[in-house]
SELO-64570 format. One record per atom (N, C-alpha, C): residue number from 1; residue in three letters; chain; x, y, z. Coordinates in steps of 0.1 Angstrom, whole numbers. Layout:
BEGIN
nr = NUM	rest = ALA	kette = A	xx = X	yy = Y	zz = Z
...
END
This chain:
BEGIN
nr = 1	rest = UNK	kette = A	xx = 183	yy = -222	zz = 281
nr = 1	rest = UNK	kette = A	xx = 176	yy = -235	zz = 285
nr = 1	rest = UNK	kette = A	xx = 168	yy = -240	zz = 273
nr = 2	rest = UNK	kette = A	xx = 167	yy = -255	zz = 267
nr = 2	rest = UNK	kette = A	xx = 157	yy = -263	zz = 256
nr = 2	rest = UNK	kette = A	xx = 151	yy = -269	zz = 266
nr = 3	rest = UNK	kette = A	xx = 137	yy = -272	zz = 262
nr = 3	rest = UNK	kette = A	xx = 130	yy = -277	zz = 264
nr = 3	rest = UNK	kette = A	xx = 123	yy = -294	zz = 251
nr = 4	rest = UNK	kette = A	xx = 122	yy = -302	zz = 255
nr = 4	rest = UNK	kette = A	xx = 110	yy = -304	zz = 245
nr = 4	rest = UNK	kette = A	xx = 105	yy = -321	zz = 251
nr = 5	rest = UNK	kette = A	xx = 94	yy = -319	zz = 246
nr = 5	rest = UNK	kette = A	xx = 88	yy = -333	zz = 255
nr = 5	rest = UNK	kette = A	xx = 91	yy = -346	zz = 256
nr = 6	rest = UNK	kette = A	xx = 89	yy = -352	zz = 268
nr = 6	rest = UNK	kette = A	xx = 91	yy = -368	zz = 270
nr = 6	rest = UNK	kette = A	xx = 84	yy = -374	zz = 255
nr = 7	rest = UNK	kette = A	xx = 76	yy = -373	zz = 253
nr = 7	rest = UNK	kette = A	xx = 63	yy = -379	zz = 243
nr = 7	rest = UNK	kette = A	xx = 56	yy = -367	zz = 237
nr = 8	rest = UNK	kette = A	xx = 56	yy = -373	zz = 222
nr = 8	rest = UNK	kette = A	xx = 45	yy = -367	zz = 218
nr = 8	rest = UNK	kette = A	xx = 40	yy = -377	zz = 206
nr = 9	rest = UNK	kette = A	xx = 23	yy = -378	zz = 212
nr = 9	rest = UNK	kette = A	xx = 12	yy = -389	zz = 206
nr = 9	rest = UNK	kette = A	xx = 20	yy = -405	zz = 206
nr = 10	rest = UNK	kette = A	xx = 25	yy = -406	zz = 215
nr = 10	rest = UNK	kette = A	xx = 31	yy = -421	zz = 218
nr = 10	rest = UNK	kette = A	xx = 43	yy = -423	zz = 214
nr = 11	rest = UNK	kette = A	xx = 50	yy = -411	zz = 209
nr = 11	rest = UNK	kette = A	xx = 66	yy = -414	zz = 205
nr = 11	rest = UNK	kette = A	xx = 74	yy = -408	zz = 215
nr = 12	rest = UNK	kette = A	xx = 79	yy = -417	zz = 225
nr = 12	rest = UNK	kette = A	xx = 93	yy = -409	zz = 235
nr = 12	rest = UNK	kette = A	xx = 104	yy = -406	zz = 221
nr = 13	rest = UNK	kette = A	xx = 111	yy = -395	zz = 231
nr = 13	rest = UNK	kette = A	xx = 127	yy = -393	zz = 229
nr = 13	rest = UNK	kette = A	xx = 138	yy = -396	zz = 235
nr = 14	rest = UNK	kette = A	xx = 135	yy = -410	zz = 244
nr = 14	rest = UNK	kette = A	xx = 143	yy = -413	zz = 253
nr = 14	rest = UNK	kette = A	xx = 156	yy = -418	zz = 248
nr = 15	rest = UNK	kette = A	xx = 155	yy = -420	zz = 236
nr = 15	rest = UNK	kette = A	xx = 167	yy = -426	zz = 230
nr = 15	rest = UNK	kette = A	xx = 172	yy = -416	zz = 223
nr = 16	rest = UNK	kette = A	xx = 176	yy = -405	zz = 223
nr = 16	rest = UNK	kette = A	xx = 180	yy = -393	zz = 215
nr = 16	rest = UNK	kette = A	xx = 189	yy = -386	zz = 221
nr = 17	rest = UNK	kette = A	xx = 201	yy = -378	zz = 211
nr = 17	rest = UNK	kette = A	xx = 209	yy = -369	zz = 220
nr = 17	rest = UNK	kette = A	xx = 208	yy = -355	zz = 215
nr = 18	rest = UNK	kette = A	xx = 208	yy = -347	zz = 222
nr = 18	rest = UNK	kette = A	xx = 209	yy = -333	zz = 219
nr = 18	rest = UNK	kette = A	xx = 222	yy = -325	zz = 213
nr = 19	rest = UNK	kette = A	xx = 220	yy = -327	zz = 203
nr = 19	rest = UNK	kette = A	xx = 233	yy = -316	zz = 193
nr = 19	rest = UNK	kette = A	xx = 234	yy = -306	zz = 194
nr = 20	rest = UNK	kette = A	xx = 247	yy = -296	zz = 189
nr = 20	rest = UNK	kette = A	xx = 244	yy = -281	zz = 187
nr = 20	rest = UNK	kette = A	xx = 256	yy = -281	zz = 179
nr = 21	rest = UNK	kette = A	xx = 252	yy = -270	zz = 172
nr = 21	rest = UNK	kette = A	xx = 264	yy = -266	zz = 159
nr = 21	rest = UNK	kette = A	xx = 263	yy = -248	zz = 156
nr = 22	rest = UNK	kette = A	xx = 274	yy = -245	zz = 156
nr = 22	rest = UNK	kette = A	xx = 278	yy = -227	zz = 152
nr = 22	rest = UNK	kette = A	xx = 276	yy = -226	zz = 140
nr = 23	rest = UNK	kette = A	xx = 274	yy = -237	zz = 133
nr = 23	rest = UNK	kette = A	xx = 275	yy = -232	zz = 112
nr = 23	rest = UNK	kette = A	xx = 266	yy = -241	zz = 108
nr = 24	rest = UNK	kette = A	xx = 257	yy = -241	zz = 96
nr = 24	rest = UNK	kette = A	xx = 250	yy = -248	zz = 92
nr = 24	rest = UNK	kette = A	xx = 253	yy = -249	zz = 78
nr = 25	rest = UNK	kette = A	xx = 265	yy = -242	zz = 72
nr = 25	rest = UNK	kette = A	xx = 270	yy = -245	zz = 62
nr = 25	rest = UNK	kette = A	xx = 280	yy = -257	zz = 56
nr = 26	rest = UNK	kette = A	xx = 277	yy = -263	zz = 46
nr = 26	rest = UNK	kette = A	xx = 281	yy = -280	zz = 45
nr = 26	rest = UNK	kette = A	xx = 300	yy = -278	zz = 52
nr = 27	rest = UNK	kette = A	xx = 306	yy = -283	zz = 57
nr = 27	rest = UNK	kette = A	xx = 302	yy = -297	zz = 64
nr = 27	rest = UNK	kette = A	xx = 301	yy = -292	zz = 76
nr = 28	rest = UNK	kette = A	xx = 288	yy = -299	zz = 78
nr = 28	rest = UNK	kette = A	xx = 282	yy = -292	zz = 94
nr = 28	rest = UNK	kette = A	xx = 288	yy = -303	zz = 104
nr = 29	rest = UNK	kette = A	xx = 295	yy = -300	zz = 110
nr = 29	rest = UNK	kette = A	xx = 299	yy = -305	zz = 127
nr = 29	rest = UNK	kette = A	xx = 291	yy = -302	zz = 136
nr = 30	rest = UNK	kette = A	xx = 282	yy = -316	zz = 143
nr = 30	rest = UNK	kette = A	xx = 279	yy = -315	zz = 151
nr = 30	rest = UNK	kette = A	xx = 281	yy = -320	zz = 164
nr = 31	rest = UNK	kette = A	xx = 278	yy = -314	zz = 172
nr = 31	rest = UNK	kette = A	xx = 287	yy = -318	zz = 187
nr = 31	rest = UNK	kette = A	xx = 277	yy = -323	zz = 193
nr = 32	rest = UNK	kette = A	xx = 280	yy = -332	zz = 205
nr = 32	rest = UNK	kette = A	xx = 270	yy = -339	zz = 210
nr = 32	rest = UNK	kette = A	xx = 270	yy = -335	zz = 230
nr = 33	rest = UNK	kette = A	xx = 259	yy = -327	zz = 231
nr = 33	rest = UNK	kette = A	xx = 257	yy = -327	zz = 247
nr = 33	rest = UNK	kette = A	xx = 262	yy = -337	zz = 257
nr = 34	rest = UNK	kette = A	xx = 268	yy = -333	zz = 262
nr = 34	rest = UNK	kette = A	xx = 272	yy = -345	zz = 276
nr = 34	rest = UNK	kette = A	xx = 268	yy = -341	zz = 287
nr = 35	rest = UNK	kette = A	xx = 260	yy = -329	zz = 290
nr = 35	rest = UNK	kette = A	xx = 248	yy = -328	zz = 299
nr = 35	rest = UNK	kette = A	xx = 238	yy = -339	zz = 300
nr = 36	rest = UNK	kette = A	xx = 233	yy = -343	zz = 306
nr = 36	rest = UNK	kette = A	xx = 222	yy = -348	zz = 310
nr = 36	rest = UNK	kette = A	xx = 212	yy = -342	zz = 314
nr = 37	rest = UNK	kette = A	xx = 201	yy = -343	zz = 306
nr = 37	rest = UNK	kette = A	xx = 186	yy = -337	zz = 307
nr = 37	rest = UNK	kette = A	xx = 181	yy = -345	zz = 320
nr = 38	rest = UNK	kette = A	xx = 169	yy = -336	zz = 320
nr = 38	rest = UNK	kette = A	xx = 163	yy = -340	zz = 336
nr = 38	rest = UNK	kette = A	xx = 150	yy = -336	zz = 332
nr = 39	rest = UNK	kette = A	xx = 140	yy = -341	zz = 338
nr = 39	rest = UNK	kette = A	xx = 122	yy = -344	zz = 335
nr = 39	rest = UNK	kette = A	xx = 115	yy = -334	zz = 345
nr = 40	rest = UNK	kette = A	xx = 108	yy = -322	zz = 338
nr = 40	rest = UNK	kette = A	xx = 105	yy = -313	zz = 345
nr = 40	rest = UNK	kette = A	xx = 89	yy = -314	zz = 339
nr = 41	rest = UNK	kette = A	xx = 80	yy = -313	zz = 349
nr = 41	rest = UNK	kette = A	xx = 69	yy = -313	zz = 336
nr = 41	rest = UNK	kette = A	xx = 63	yy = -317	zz = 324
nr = 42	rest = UNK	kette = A	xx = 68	yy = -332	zz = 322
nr = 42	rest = UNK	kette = A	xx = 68	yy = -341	zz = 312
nr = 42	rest = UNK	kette = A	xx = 74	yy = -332	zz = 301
nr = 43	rest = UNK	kette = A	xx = 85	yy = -326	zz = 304
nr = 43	rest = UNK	kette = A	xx = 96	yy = -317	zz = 293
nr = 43	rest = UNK	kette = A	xx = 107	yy = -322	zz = 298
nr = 44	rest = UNK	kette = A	xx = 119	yy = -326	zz = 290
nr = 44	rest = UNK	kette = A	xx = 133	yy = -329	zz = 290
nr = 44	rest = UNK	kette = A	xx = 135	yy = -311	zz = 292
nr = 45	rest = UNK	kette = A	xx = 150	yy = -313	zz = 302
nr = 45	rest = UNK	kette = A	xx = 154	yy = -300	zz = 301
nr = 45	rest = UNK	kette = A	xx = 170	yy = -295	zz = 304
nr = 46	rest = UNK	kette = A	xx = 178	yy = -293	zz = 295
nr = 46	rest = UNK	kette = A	xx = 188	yy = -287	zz = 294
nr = 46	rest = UNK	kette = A	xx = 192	yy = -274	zz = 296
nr = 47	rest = UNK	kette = A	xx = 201	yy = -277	zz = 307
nr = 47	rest = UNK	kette = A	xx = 206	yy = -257	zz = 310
nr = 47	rest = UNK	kette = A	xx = 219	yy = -255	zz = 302
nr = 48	rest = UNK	kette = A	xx = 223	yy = -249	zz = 291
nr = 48	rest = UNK	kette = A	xx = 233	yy = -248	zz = 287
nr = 48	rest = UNK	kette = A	xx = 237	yy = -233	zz = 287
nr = 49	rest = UNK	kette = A	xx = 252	yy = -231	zz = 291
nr = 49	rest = UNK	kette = A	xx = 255	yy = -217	zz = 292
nr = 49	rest = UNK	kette = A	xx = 258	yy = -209	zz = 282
nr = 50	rest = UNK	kette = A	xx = 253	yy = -196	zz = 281
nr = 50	rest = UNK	kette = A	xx = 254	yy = -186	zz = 270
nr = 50	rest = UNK	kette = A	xx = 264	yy = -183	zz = 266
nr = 51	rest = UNK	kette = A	xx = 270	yy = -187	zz = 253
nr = 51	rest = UNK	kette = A	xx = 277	yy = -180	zz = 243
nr = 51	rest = UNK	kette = A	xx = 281	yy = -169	zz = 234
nr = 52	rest = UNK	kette = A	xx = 288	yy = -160	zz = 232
nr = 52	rest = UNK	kette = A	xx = 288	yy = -153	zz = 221
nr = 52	rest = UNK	kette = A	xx = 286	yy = -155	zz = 208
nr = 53	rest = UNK	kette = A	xx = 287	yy = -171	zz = 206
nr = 53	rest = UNK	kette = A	xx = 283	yy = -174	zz = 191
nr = 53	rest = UNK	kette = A	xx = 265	yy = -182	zz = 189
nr = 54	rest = UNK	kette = A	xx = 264	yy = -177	zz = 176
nr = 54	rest = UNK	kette = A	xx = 249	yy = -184	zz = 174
nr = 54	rest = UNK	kette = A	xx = 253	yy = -198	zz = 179
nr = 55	rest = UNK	kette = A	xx = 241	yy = -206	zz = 179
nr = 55	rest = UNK	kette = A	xx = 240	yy = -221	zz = 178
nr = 55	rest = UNK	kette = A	xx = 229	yy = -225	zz = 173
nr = 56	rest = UNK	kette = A	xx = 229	yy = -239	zz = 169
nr = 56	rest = UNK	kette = A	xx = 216	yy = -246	zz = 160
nr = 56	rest = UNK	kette = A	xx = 215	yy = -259	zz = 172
nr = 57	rest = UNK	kette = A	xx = 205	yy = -266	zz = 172
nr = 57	rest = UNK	kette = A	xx = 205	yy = -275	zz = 178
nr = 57	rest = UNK	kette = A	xx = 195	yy = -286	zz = 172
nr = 58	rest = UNK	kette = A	xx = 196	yy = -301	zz = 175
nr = 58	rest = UNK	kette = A	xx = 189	yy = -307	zz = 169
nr = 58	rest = UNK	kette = A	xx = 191	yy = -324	zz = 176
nr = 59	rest = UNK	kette = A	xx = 179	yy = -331	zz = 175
nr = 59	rest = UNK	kette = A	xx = 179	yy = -340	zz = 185
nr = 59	rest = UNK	kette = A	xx = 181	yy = -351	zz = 173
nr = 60	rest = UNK	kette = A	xx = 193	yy = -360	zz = 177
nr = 60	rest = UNK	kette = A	xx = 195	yy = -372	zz = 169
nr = 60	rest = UNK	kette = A	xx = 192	yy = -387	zz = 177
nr = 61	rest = UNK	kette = A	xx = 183	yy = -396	zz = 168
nr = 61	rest = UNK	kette = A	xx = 184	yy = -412	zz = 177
nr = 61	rest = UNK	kette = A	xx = 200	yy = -417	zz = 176
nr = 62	rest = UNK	kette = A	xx = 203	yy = -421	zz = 190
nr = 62	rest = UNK	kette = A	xx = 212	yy = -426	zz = 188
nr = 62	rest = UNK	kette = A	xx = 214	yy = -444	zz = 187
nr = 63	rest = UNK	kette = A	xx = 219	yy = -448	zz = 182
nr = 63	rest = UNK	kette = A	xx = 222	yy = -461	zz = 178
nr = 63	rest = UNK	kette = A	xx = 231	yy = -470	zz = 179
nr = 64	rest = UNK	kette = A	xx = 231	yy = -476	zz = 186
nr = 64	rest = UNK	kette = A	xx = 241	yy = -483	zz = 189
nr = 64	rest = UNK	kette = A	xx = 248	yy = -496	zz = 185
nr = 65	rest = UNK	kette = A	xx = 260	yy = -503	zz = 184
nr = 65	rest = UNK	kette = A	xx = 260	yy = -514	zz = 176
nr = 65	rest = UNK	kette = A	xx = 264	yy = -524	zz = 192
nr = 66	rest = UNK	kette = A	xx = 263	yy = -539	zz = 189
nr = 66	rest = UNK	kette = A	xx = 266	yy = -545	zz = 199
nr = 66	rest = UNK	kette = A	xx = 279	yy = -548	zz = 208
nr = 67	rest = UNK	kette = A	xx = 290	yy = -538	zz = 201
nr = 67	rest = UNK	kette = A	xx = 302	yy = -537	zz = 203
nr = 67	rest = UNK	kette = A	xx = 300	yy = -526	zz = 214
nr = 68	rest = UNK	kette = A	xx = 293	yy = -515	zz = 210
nr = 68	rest = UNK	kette = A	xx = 293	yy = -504	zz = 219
nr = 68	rest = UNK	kette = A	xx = 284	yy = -503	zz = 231
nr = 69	rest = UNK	kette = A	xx = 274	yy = -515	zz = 232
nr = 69	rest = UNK	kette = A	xx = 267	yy = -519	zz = 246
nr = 69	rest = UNK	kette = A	xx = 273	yy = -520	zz = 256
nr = 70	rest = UNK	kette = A	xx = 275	yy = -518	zz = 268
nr = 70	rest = UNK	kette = A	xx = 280	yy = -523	zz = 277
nr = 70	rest = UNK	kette = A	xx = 268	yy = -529	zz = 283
nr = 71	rest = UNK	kette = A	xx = 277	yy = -535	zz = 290
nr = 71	rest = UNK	kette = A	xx = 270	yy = -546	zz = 297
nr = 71	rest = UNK	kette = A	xx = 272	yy = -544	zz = 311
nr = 72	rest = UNK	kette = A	xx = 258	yy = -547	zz = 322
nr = 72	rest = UNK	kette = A	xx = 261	yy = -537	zz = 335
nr = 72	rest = UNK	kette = A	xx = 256	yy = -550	zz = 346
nr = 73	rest = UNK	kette = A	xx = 267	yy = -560	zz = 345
nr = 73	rest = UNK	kette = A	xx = 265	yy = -574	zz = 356
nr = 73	rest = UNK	kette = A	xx = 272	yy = -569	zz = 367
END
């Protein structure tokens, strides 16, 4: 399970995705969660299942260009 907070001192992470990677040796591949976190305690929280391999993890903003918006009429 990760944890880490909605806010911290007035900055959300609502726009961020959670990564994880087995190597941190160049060139690092990182994969991107398609879980969806859920708000436990003013903590985001992901359950992810146990592996045999290490993992790294790391929260990226993600960004979007106006091409990749959808639009929800």
């Amino acid at each position: 399970m990760l944890t880490w907070p909605v806010s911290v001192a007035g900055f959300g992470y609502s726009g961020f995705a959670l990564q994880s990677t087995t190597n941190l040796n160049p060139p690092v591949v990182w994969n991107t969660f398609l879980t969806f976190s859920t708000i436990v305690n003013g903590q985001f929280v992901v359950t992810n299942s146990m592996s045999g391999a290490q993992q790294f993890f790391r929260l990226k903003l993600v960004v979007y260009t106006p091409q990749e918006q959808v639009s929800h009429y």
